[in-house]
N, C-alpha and C positions, 0 to 999 in steps of 0.2 A: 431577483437581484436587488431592488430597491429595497426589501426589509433585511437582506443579511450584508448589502455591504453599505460601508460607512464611507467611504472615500473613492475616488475615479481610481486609481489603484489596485483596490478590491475589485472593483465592477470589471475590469481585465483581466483580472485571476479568477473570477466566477466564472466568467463567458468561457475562457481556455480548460477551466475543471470543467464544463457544461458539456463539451465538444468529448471531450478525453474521454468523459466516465458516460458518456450515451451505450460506449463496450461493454459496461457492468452487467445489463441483462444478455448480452450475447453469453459472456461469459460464466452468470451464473448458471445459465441453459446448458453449459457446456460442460461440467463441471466430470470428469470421469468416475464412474462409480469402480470399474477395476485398474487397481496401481500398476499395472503392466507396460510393457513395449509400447502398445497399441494408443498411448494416450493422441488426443487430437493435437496435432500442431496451431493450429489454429486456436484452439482454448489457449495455451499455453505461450504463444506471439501475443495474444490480445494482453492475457494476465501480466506478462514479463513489461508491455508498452505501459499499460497502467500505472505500473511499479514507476517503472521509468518515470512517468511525467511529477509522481508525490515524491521521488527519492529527488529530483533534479530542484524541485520547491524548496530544498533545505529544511524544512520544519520536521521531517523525521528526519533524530538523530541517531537512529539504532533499530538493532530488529525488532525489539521490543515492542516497540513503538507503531512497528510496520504492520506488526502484525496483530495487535491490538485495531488498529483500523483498519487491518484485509478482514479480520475476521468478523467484525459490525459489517462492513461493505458486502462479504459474497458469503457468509455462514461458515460453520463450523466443517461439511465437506471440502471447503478449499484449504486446511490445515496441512495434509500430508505435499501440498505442490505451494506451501509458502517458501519454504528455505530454499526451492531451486527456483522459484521465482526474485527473492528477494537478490539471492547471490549471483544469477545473469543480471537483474537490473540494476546491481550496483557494480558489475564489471564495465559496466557499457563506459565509452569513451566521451559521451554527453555530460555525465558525473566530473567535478574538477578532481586530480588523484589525490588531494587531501579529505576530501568526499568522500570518495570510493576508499582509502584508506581506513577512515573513521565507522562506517557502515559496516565494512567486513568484518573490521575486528569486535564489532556487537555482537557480531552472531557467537554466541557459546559451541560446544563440542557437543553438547546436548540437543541444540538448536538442530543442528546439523545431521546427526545422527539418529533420531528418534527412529524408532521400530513400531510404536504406536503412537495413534490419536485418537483423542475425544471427541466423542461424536455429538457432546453436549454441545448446545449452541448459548453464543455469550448470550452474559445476561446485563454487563453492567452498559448503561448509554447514556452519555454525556450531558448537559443541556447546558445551554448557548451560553457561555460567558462576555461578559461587556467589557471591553475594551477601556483597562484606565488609561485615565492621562501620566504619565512620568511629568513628576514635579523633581526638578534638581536644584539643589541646594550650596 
């Protein structure tokens, strides 16, 4: 926490993202290989809380977005349970409904819909951007 966060603000939002995403390895262990009935609830409560705590953070504004960092977070096997993950945890009633509004309607009919996925795993990863100052004029 001391090298990534910059202010006592940060250091609160790291310690609660610490706590949240400790789930990340349950759930990539859990990840089901057949799209059936049968999937774990359990996989699929953890993924939906996860969603929940980054969708309720405000900084993703779309699925786009969401799923750009579900898929760096749990790999390319979590693709086909992003859009019923992302669409329970942006129903959830913790979301403000201007929130939940703006989320849903990112998701595309494609988004929603797919028949396939890529089994490719991303490739592209970010590196840490510094924090300017706003200077106003």
């Amino acid at each position: 926490m001391e090298i990534w966060s910059r202010e006592a603000e940060e250091r609160v939002s790291i310690q609660k993202q610490l706590v949240c995403y400790a789930a990340l390895a349950e759930v990539r262990a859990h990840v089901p290989e057949d799209l059936g009935l049968g999937a774990d609830p359990i996989f699929f409560g953890a993924l939906v809380r996860l969603s929940e705590f980054d969708l309720v953070q405000d900084r993703l504004t779309s699925f786009a977005a969401y799923r750009f960092l579900y898929e760096r977070l749990l790999g390319a096997a979590i693709r086909p349970w992003l859009s019923a993950a992302f669409c329970a945890a942006a129903s959830l009633p913790s979301l403000h409904p201007s929130l939940r509004r703006m989320l849903l309607k990112s998701m595309s009919e494609a988004d929603a819909t797919s028949s396939a996925w890529s089994a490719r795993e991303p490739s592209f990863y970010p590196e840490w951007v510094e924090k300017d100052e706003l200077t106003v004029k």
